[in-house]
Biopython code that builds the backbone (N, CA, C, O; Angstrom):
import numpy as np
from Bio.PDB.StructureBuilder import StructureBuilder

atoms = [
    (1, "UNK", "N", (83.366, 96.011, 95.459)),
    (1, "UNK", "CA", (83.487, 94.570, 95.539)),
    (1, "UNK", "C", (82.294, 93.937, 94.823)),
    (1, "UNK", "O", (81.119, 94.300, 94.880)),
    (2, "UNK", "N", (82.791, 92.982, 94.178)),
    (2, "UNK", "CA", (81.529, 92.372, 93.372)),
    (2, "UNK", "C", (80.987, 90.859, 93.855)),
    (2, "UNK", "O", (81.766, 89.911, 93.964)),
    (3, "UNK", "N", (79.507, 90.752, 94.140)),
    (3, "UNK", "CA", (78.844, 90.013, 94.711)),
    (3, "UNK", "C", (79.279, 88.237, 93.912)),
    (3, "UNK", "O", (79.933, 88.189, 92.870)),
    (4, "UNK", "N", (78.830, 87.080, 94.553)),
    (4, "UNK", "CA", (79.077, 85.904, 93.690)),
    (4, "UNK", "C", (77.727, 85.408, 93.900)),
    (4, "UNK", "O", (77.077, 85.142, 94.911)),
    (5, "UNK", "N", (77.464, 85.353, 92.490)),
    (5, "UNK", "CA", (75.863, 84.138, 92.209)),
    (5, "UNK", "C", (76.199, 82.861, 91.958)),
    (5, "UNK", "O", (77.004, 82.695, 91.041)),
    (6, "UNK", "N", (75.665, 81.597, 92.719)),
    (6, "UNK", "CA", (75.723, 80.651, 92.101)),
    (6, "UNK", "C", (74.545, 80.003, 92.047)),
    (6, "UNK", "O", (73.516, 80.452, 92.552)),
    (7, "UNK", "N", (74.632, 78.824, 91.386)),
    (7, "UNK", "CA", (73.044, 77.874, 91.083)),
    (7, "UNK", "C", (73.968, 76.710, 91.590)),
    (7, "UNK", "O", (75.127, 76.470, 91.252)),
    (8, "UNK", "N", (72.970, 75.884, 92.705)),
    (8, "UNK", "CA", (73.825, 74.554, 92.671)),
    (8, "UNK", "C", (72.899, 73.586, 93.040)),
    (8, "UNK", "O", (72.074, 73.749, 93.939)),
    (9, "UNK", "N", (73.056, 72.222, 92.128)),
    (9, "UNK", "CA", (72.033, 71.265, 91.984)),
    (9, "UNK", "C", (72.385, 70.055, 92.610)),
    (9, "UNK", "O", (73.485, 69.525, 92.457)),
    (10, "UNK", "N", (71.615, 69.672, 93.207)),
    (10, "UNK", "CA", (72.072, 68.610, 93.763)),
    (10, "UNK", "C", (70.675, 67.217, 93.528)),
    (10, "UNK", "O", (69.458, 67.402, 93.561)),
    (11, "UNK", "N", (71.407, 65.921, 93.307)),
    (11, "UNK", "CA", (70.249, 65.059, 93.095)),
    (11, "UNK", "C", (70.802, 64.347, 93.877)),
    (11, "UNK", "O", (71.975, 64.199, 94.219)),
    (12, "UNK", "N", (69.208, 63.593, 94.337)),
    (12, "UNK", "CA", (69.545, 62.898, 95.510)),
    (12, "UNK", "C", (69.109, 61.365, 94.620)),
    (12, "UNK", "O", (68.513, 61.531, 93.556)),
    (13, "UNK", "N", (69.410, 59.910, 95.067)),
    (13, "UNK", "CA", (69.107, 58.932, 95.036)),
    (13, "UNK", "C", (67.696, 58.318, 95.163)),
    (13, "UNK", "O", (67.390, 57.823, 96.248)),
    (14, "UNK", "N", (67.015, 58.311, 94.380)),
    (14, "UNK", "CA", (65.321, 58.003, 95.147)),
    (14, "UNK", "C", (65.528, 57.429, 96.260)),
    (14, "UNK", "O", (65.302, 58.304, 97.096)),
    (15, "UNK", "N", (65.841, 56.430, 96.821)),
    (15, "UNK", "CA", (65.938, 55.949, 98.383)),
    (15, "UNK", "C", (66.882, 56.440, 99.386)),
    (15, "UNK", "O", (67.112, 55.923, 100.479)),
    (16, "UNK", "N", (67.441, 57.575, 98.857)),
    (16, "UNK", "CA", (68.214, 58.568, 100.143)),
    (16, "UNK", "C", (67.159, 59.943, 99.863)),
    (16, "UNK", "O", (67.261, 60.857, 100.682)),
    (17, "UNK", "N", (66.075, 60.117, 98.638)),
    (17, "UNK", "CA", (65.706, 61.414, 98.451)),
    (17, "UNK", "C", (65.205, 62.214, 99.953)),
    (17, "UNK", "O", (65.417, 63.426, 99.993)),
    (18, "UNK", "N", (64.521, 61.527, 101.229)),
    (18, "UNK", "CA", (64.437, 62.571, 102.177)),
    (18, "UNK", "C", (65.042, 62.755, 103.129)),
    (18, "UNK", "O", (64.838, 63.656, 103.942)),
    (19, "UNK", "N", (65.909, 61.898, 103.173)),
    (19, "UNK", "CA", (67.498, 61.804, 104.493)),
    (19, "UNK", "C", (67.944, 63.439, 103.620)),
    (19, "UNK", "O", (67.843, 64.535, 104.172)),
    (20, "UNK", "N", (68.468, 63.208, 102.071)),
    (20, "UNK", "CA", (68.957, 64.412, 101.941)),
    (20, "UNK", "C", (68.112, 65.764, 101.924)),
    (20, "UNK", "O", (68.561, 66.900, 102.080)),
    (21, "UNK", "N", (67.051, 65.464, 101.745)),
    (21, "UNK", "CA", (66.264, 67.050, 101.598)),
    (21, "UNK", "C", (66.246, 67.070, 103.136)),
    (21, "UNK", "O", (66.271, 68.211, 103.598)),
    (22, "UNK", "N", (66.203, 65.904, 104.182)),
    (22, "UNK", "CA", (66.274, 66.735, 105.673)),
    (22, "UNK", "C", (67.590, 67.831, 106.109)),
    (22, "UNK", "O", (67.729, 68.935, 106.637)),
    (23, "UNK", "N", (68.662, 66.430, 105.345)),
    (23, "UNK", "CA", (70.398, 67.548, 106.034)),
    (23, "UNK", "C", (69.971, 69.038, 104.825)),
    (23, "UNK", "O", (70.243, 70.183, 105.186)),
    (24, "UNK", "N", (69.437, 68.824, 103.721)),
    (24, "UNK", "CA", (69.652, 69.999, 103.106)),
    (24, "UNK", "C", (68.858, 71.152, 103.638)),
    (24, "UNK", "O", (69.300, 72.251, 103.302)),
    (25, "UNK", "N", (67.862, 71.155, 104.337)),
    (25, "UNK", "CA", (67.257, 72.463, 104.815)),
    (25, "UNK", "C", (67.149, 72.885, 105.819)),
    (25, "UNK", "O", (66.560, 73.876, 106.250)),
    (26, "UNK", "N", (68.230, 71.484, 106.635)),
    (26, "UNK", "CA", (69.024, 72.013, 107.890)),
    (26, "UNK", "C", (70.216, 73.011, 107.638)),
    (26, "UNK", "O", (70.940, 73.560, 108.468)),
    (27, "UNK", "N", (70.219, 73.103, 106.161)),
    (27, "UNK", "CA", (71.481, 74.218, 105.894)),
    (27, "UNK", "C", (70.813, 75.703, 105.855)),
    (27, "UNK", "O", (71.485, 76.649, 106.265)),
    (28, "UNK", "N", (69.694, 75.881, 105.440)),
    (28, "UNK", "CA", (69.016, 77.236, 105.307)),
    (28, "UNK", "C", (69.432, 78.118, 106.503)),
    (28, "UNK", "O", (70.254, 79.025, 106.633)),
    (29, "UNK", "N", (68.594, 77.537, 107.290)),
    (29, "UNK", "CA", (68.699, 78.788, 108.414)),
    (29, "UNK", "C", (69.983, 79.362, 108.863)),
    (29, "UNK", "O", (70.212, 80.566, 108.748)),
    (30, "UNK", "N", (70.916, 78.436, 109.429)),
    (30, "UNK", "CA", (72.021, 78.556, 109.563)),
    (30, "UNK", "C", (73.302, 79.640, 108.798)),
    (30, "UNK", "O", (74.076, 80.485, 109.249)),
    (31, "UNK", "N", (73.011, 79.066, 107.396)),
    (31, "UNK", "CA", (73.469, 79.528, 105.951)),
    (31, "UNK", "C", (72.943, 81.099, 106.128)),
    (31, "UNK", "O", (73.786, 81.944, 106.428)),
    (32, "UNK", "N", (71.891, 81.398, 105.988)),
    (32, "UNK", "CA", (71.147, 82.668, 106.123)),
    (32, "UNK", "C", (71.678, 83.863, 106.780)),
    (32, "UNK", "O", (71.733, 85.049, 106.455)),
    (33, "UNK", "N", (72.066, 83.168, 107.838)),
    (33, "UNK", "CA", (72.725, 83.883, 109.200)),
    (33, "UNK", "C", (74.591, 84.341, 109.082)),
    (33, "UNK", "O", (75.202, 85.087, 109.847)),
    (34, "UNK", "N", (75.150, 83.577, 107.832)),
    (34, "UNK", "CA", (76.841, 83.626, 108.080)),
    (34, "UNK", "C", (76.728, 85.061, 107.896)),
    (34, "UNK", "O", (75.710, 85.702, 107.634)),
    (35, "UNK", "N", (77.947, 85.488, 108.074)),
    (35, "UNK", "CA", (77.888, 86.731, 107.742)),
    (35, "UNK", "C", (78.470, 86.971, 105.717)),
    (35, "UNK", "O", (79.386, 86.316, 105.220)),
    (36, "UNK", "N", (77.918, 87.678, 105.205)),
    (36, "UNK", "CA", (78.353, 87.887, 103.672)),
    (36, "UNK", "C", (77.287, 86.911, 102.659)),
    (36, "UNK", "O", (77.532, 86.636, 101.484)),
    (37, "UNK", "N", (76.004, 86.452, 103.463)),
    (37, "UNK", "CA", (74.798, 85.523, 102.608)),
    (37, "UNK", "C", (74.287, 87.259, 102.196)),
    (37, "UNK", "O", (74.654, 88.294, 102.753)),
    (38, "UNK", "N", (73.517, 87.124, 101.262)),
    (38, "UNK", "CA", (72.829, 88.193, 100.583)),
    (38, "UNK", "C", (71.417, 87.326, 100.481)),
    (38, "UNK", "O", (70.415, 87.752, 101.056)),
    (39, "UNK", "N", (71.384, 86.104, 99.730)),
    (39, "UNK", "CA", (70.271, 85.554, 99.764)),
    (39, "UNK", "C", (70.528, 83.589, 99.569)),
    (39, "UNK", "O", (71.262, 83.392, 98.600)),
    (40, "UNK", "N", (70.247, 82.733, 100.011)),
    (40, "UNK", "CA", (70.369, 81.509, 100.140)),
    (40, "UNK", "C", (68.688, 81.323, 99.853)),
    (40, "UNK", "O", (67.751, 81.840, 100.461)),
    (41, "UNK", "N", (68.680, 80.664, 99.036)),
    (41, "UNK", "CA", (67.369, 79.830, 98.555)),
    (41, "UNK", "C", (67.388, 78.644, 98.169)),
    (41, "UNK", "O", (68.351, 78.244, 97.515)),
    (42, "UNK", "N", (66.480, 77.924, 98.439)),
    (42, "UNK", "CA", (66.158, 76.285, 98.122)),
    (42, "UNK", "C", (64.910, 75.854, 97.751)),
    (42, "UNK", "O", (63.831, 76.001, 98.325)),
    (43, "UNK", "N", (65.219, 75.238, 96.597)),
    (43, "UNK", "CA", (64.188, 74.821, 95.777)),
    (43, "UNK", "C", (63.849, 73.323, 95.786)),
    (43, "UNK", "O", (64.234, 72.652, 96.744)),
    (44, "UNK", "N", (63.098, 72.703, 94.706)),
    (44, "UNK", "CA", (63.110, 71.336, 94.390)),
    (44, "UNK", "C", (62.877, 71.478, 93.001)),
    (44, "UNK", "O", (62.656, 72.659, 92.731)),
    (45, "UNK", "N", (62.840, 70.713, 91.995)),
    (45, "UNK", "CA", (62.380, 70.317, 91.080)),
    (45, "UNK", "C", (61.105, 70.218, 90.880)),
    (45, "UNK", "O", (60.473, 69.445, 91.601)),
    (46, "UNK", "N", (60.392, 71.012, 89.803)),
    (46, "UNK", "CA", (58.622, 70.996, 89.776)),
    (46, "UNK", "C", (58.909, 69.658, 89.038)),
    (46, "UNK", "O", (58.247, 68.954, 89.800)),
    (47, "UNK", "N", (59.297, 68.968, 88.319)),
    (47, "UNK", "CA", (59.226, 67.731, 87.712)),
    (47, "UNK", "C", (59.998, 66.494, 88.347)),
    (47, "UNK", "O", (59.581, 65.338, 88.268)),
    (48, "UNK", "N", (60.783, 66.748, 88.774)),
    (48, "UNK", "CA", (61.648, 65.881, 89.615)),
    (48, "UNK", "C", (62.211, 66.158, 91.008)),
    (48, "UNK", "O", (63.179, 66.897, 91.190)),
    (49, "UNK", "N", (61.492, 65.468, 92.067)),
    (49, "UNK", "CA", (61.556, 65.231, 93.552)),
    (49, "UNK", "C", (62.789, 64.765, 94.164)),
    (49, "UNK", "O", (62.736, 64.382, 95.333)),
    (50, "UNK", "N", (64.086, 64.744, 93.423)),
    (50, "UNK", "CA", (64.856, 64.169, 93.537)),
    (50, "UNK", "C", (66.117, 65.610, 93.530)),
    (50, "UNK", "O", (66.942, 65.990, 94.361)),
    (51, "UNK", "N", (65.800, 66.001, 92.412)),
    (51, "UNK", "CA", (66.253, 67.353, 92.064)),
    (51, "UNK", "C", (66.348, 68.374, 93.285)),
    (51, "UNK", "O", (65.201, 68.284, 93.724)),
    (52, "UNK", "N", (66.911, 69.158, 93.988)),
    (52, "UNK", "CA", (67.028, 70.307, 94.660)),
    (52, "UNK", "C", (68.340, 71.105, 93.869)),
    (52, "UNK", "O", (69.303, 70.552, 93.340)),
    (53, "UNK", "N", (68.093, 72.421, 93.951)),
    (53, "UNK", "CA", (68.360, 73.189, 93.645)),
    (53, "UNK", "C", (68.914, 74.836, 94.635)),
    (53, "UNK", "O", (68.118, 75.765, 94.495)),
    (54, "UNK", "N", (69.667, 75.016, 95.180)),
    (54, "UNK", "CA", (69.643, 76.733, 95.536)),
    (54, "UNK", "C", (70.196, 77.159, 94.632)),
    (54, "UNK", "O", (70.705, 76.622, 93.649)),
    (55, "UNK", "N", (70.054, 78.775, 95.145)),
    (55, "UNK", "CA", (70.057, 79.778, 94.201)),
    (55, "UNK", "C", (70.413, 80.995, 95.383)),
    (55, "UNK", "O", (69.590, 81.609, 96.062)),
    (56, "UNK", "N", (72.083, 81.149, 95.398)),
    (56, "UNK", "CA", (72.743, 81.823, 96.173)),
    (56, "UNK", "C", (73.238, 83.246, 95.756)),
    (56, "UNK", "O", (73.546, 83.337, 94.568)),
    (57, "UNK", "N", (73.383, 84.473, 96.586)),
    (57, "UNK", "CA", (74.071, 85.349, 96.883)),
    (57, "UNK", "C", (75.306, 85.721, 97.579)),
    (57, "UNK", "O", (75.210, 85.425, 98.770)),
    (58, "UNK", "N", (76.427, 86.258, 97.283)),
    (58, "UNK", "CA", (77.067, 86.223, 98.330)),
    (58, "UNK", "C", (77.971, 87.574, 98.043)),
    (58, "UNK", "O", (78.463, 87.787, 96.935)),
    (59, "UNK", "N", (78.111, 88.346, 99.019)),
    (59, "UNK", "CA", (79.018, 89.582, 99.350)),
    (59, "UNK", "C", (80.335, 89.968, 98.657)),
    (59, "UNK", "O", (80.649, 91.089, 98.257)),
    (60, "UNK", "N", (81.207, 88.572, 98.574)),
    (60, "UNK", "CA", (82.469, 88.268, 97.961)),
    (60, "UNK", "C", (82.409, 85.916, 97.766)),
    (60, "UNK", "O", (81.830, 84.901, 98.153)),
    (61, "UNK", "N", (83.460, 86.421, 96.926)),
    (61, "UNK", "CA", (84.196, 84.958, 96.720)),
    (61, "UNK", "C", (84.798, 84.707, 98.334)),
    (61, "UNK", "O", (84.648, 83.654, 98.954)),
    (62, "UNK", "N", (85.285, 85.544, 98.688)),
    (62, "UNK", "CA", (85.941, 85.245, 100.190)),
    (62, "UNK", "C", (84.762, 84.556, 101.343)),
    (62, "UNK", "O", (84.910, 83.472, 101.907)),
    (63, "UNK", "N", (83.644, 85.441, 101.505)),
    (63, "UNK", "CA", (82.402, 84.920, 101.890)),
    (63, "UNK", "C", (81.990, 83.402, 101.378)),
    (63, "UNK", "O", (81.908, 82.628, 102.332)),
    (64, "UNK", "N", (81.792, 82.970, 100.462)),
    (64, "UNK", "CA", (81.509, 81.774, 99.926)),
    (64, "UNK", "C", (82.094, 80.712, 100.041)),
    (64, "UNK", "O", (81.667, 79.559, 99.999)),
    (65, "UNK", "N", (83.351, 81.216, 100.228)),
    (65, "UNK", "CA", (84.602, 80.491, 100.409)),
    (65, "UNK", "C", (84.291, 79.814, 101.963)),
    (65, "UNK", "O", (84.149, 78.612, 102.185)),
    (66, "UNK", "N", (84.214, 81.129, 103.160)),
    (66, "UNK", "CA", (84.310, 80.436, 104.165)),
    (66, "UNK", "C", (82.792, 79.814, 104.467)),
    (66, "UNK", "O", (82.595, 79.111, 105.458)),
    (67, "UNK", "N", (81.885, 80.098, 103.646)),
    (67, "UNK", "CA", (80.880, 79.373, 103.739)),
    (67, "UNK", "C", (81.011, 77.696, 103.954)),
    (67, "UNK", "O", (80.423, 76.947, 104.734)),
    (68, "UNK", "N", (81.889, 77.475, 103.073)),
    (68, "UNK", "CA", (81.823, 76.096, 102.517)),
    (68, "UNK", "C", (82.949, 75.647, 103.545)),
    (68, "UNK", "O", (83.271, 74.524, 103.158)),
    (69, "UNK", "N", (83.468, 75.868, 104.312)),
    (69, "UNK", "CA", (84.165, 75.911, 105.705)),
    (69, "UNK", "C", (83.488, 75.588, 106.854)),
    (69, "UNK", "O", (84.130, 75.048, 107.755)),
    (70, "UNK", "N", (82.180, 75.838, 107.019)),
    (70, "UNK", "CA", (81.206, 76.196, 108.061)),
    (70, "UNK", "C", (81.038, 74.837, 108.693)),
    (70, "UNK", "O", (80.621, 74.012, 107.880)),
    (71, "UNK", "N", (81.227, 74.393, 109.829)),
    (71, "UNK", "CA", (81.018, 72.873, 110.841)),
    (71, "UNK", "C", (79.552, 72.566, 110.712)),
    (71, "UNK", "O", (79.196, 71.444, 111.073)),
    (72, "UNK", "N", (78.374, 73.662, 110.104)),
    (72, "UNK", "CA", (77.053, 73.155, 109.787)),
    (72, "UNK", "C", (76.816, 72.297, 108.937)),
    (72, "UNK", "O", (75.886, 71.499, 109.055)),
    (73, "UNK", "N", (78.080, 72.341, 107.377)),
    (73, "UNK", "CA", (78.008, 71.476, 106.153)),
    (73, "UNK", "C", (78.757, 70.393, 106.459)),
    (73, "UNK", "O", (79.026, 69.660, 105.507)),
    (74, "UNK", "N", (79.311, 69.981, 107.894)),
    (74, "UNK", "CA", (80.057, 68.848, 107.713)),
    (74, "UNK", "C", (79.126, 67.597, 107.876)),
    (74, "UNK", "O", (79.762, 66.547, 107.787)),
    (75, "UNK", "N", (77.530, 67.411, 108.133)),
    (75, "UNK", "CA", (76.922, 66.169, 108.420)),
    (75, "UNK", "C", (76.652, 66.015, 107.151)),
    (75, "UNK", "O", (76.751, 64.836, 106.811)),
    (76, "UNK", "N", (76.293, 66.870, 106.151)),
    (76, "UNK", "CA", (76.057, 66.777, 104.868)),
    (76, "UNK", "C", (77.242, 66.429, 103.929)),
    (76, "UNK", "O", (77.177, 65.523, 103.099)),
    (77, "UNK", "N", (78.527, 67.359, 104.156)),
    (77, "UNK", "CA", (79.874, 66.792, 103.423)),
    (77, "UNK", "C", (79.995, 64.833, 103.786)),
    (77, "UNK", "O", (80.017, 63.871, 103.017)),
    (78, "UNK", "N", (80.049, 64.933, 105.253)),
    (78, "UNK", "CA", (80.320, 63.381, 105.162)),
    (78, "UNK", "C", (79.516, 63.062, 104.596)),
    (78, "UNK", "O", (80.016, 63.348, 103.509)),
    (79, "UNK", "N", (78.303, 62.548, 104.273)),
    (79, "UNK", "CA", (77.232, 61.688, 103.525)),
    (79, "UNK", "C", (77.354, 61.743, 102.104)),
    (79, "UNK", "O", (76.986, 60.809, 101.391)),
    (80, "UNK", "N", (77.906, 62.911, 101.614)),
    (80, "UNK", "CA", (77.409, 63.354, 100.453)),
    (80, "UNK", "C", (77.147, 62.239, 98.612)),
    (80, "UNK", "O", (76.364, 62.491, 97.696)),
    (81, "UNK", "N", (78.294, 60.928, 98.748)),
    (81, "UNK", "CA", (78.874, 60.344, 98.195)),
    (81, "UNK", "C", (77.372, 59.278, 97.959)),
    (81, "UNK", "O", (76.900, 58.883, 96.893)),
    (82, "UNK", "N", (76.904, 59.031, 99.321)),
    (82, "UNK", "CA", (76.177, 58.138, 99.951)),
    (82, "UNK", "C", (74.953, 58.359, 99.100)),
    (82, "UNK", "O", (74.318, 57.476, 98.523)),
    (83, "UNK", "N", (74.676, 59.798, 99.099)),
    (83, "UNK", "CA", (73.119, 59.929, 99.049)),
    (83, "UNK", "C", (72.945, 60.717, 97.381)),
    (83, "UNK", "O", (72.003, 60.852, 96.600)),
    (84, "UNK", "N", (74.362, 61.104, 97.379)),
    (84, "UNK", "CA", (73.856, 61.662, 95.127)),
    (84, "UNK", "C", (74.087, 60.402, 94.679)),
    (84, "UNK", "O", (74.755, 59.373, 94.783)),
    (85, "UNK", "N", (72.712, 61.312, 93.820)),
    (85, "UNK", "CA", (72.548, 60.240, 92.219)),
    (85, "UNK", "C", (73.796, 60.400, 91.457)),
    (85, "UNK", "O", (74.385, 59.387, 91.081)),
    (86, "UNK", "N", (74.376, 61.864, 91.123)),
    (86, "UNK", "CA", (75.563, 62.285, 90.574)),
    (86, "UNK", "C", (76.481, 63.439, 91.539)),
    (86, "UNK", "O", (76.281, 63.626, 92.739)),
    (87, "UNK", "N", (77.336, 64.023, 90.854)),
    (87, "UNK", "CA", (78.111, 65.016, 91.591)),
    (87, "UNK", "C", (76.979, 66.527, 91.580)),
    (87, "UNK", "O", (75.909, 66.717, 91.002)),
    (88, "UNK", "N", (77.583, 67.167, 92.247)),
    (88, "UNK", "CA", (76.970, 68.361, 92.910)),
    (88, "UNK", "C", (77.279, 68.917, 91.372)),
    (88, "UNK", "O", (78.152, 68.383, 90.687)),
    (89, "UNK", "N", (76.515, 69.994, 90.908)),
    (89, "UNK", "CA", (76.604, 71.366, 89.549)),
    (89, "UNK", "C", (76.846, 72.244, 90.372)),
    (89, "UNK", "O", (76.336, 72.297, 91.491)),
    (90, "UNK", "N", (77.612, 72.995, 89.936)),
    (90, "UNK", "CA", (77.502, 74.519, 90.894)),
    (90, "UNK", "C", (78.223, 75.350, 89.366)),
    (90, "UNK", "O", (79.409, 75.243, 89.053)),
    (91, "UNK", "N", (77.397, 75.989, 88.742)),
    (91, "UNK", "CA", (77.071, 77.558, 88.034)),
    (91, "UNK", "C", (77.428, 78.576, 88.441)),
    (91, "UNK", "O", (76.546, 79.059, 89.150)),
    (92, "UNK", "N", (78.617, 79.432, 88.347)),
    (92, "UNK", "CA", (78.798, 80.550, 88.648)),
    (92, "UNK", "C", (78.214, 81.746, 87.666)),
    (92, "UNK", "O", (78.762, 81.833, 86.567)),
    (93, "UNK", "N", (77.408, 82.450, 87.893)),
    (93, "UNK", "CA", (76.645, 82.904, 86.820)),
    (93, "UNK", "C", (76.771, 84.851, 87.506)),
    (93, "UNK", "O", (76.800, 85.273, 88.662)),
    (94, "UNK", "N", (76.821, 85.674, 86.000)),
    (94, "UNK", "CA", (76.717, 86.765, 86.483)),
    (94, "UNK", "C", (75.127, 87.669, 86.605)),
    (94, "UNK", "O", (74.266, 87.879, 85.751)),
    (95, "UNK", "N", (75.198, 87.969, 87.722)),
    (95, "UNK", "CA", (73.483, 88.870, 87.624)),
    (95, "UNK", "C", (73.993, 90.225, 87.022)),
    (95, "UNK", "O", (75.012, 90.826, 87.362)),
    (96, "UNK", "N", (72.943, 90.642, 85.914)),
    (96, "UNK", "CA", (72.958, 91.252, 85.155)),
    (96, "UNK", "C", (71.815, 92.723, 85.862)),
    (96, "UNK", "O", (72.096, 93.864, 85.493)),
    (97, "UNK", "N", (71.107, 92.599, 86.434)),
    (97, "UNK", "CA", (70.304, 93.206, 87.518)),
    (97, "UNK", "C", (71.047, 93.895, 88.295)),
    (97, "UNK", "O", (72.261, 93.888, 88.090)),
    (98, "UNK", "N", (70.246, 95.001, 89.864)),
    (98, "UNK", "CA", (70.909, 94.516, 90.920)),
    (98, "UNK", "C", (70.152, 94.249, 91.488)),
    (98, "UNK", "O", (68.952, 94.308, 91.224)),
    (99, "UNK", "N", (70.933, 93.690, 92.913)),
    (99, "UNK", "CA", (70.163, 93.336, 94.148)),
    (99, "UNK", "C", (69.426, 94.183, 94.623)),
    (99, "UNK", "O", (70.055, 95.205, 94.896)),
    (100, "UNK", "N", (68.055, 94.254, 94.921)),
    (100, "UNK", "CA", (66.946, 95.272, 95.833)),
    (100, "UNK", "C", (67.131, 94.803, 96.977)),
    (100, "UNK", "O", (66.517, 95.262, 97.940)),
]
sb = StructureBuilder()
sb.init_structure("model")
sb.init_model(0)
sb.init_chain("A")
sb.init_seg("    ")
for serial, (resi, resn, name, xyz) in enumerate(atoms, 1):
    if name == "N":
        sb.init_residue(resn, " ", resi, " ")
    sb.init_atom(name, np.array(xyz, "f"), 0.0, 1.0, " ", f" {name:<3s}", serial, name[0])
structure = sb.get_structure()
Protein backbone atom coordinates (compact mmCIF):
# COMPACT_ATOMS: atom_id res chain seq x y z
CA UNK A 1 0.00 0.00 0.00
CA UNK A 2 1.33 3.30 -0.85
CA UNK A 3 1.54 6.15 1.67
CA UNK A 4 -0.22 9.87 0.66
CA UNK A 5 1.95 13.16 1.04
CA UNK A 6 0.36 16.27 1.01
CA UNK A 7 1.42 20.08 1.51
CA UNK A 8 -1.53 22.22 2.45
CA UNK A 9 -1.53 26.02 2.77
CA UNK A 10 -3.68 27.85 4.26
CA UNK A 11 -3.80 31.88 4.62
CA UNK A 12 -5.44 33.44 7.04
CA UNK A 13 -6.88 37.19 6.84
CA UNK A 14 -4.59 39.59 8.89
CA UNK A 15 -7.53 40.28 11.33
CA UNK A 16 -8.70 36.59 11.67
CA UNK A 17 -4.66 35.63 11.53
CA UNK A 18 -4.82 34.22 15.38
CA UNK A 19 -8.51 32.98 15.78
CA UNK A 20 -7.14 30.75 12.86
CA UNK A 21 -3.68 29.70 13.96
CA UNK A 22 -5.68 28.93 17.45
CA UNK A 23 -8.49 26.37 15.63
CA UNK A 24 -5.40 25.31 13.52
CA UNK A 25 -3.16 23.76 16.23
CA UNK A 26 -6.08 22.62 17.95
CA UNK A 27 -5.90 20.16 14.98
CA UNK A 28 -2.31 18.75 15.76
CA UNK A 29 -2.70 16.75 18.59
CA UNK A 30 -5.79 15.23 17.86
CA UNK A 31 -4.76 14.69 14.02
CA UNK A 32 -1.55 12.92 15.38
CA UNK A 33 -3.49 10.41 17.21
CA UNK A 34 -6.17 9.15 14.12
CA UNK A 35 -5.24 6.09 13.31
CA UNK A 36 -3.18 5.93 9.59
CA UNK A 37 -1.25 9.77 10.50
CA UNK A 38 2.45 8.82 9.80
CA UNK A 39 3.40 12.41 10.40
CA UNK A 40 1.14 15.78 10.66
CA UNK A 41 3.24 18.92 10.84
CA UNK A 42 2.57 22.63 11.08
CA UNK A 43 4.35 25.34 10.09
CA UNK A 44 4.04 29.17 9.44
CA UNK A 45 5.56 31.21 6.98
CA UNK A 46 9.27 32.56 7.81
CA UNK A 47 8.12 35.66 5.71
CA UNK A 48 4.55 35.74 6.08
CA UNK A 49 2.52 35.34 9.50
CA UNK A 50 -0.45 34.85 7.78
CA UNK A 51 0.77 31.87 5.81
CA UNK A 52 0.50 28.31 7.64
CA UNK A 53 1.40 25.50 6.10
CA UNK A 54 1.37 21.40 7.07
CA UNK A 55 3.18 18.92 5.73
CA UNK A 56 1.32 15.50 6.04
CA UNK A 57 1.78 11.69 5.97
CA UNK A 58 -0.66 9.28 5.67
CA UNK A 59 -0.89 5.27 5.55
CA UNK A 60 -3.48 5.28 2.57
CA UNK A 61 -5.85 7.73 0.60
CA UNK A 62 -8.56 5.85 2.67
CA UNK A 63 -6.86 7.22 5.96
CA UNK A 64 -6.89 10.82 4.72
CA UNK A 65 -10.03 10.49 3.53
CA UNK A 66 -11.53 9.71 6.90
CA UNK A 67 -9.33 12.21 8.30
CA UNK A 68 -11.11 14.95 6.75
CA UNK A 69 -14.38 13.30 8.27
CA UNK A 70 -13.10 13.72 11.82
CA UNK A 71 -15.87 15.98 14.28
CA UNK A 72 -12.31 17.70 15.43
CA UNK A 73 -12.22 19.67 11.82
CA UNK A 74 -15.75 20.67 12.08
CA UNK A 75 -15.08 24.16 14.30
CA UNK A 76 -12.54 24.91 11.70
CA UNK A 77 -14.71 23.62 8.50
CA UNK A 78 -17.53 25.95 9.74
CA UNK A 79 -15.35 29.16 9.93
CA UNK A 80 -13.27 28.42 7.21
CA UNK A 81 -14.84 30.97 4.51
CA UNK A 82 -14.73 33.59 7.39
CA UNK A 83 -11.16 33.58 8.21
CA UNK A 84 -9.08 32.76 4.48
CA UNK A 85 -7.51 35.29 2.66
CA UNK A 86 -7.99 32.65 -0.30
CA UNK A 87 -8.97 28.93 -0.73
CA UNK A 88 -7.05 26.18 1.00
CA UNK A 89 -3.77 24.59 -1.68
CA UNK A 90 -3.47 21.13 -0.97
CA UNK A 91 -0.35 19.41 -3.19
CA UNK A 92 -0.42 15.92 -3.54
CA UNK A 93 3.17 15.26 -3.98
CA UNK A 94 5.20 11.97 -4.29
CA UNK A 95 8.13 11.24 -1.64
CA UNK A 96 10.82 10.03 -3.47
CA UNK A 97 12.70 8.88 -0.07
CA UNK A 98 11.37 6.62 2.54
CA UNK A 99 9.89 7.14 5.69
CA UNK A 100 12.48 6.41 8.80
Amino acid sequence: MKHVTIIGTVTAKPETREELHALLSAQVEPTRKEDGCINYDFHVDADDPCVFVFYENWRSQEDLDAHLRMPHLEPLFSQIDRLLACPVSIRCIAMLSEIE
